[in-house]
C-alpha positions in Angstrom: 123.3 -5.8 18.1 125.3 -3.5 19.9 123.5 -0.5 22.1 125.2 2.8 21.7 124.7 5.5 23.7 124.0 9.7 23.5 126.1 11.7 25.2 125.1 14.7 26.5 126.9 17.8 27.1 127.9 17.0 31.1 127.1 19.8 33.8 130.3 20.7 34.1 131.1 22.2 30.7 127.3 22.8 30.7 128.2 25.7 34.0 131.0 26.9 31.7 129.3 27.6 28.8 126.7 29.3 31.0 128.9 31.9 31.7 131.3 32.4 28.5 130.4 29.9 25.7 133.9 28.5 23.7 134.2 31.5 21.5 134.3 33.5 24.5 131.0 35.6 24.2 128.7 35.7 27.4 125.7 33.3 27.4 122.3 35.3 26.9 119.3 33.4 28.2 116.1 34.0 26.2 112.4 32.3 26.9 111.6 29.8 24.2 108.0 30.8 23.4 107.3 28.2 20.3 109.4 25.1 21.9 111.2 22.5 20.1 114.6 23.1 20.1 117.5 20.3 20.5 118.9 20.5 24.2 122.4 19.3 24.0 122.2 19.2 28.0 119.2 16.4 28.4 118.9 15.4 24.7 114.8 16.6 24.2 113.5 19.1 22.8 112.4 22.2 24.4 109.3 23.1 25.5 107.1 26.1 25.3 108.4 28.7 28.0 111.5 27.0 29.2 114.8 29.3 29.3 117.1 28.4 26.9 120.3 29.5 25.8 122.5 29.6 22.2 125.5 29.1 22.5 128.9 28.2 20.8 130.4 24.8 21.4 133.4 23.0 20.5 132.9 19.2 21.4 136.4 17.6 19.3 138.4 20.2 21.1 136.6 19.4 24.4 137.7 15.3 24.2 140.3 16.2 22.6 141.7 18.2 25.7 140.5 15.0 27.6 142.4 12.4 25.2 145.7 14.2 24.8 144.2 14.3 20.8 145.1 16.6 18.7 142.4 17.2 16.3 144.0 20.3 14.0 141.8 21.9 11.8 138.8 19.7 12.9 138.5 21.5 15.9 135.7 23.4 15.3 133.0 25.0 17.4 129.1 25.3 16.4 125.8 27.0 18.0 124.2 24.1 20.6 120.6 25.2 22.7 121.3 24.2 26.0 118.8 24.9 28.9 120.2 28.8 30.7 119.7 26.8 34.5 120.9 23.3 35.1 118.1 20.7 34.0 118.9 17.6 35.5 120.3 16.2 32.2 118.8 13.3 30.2 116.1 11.2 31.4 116.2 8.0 29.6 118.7 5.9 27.4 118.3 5.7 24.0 119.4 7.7 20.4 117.4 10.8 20.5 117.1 12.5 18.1 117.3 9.9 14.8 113.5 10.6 13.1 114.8 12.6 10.3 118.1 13.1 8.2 121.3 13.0 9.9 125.3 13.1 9.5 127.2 10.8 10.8 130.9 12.2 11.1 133.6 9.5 12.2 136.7 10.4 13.9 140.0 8.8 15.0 141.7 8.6 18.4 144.0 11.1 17.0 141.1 13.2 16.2 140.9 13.5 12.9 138.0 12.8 10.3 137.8 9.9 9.4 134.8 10.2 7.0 131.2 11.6 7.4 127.9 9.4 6.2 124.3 10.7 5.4 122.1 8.9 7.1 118.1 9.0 5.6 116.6 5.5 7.4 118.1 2.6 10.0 119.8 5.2 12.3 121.3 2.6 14.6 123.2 0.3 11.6 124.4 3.3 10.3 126.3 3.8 13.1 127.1 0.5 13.8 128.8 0.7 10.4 131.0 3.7 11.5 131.8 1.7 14.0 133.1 -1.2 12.2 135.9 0.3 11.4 138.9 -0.2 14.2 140.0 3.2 13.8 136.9 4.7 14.3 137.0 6.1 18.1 134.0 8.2 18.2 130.7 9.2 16.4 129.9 13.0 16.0 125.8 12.9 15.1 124.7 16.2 13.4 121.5 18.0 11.6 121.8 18.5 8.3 119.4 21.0 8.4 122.1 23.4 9.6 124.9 21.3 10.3 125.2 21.4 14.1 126.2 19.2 16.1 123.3 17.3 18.2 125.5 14.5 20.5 128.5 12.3 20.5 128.5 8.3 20.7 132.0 6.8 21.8 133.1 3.9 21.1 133.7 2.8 24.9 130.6 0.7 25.4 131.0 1.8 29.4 129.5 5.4 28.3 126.7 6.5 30.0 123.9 8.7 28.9 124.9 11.8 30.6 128.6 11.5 30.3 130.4 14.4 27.9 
């Protein structure tokens, strides 16, 4: 079986949005006094007391700008919690994140949808299905709960935990 891997939200972007998140409103740092919210920035949940930050994202318009894609109307932009001070970044390899219900969205080289699966149980072989198909150049992974986006799996198998 193929191993896939999360990608986090690299430091770079992770300084930008920071300062101005990509809708262009200033980042607000809050202490999370309950925990347990999905860091984009080193895939785990957050911990009682840690600073945190929500903030607007917009990952296919972010590898898209990297790819020379142009994803259209699928560029969209969503609320992410990323930590408010640079944390290092992930800490392990691995698909965080897969213990409960999940979307798999599927998305061309071009950048456009190329269907979207719900995924209850087998995580990994769903996405080894959307990555079956040849078209298929990466994997957006999302909540259902709210629909936001939680990571991004490539197809390059070179990817590296804390790429973005």
């Amino acid at each position: 079986m193929t191993t896939y891997f999360a990608r986090a939200i690299e430091e770079p972007v992770l300084e930008e949005l920071r300062a101005a998140d990509d809708a262009g409103r200033g980042t607000v740092a809050v202490t999370d006094e309950e925990g347990g919210a999905p860091l984009r920035c080193c895939l785990r949940r957050s911990a009682p007391g840690e600073r945190i930050a929500l903030v607007s994202y917009a990952p296919l318009r972010r590898w898209a700008a990297a790819t020379g894609a142009d994803p259209g109307a699928y560029d969209e932009q969503g609320p992410v919690f990323i930590h408010a001070e640079e944390c290092g970044g992930p800490r392990g390899d691995g698909l965080p994140f897969t213990n409960a219900h999940r979307t798999l969205r599927r998305y061309s080289d071009e950048g456009r949808l190329l269907g979207g699966r719900l995924v209850e149980d087998d995580f990994e072989a769903a996405l080894t299905n959307a990555f079956d198909d040849p078209e298929v150049a990466l994997v957006h992974v999302r909540a259902v709960e709210y629909g936001c986006f939680l990571y991004e799996v490539r197809r390059n198998r070179q990817a590296v935990v804390s790429g973005g």
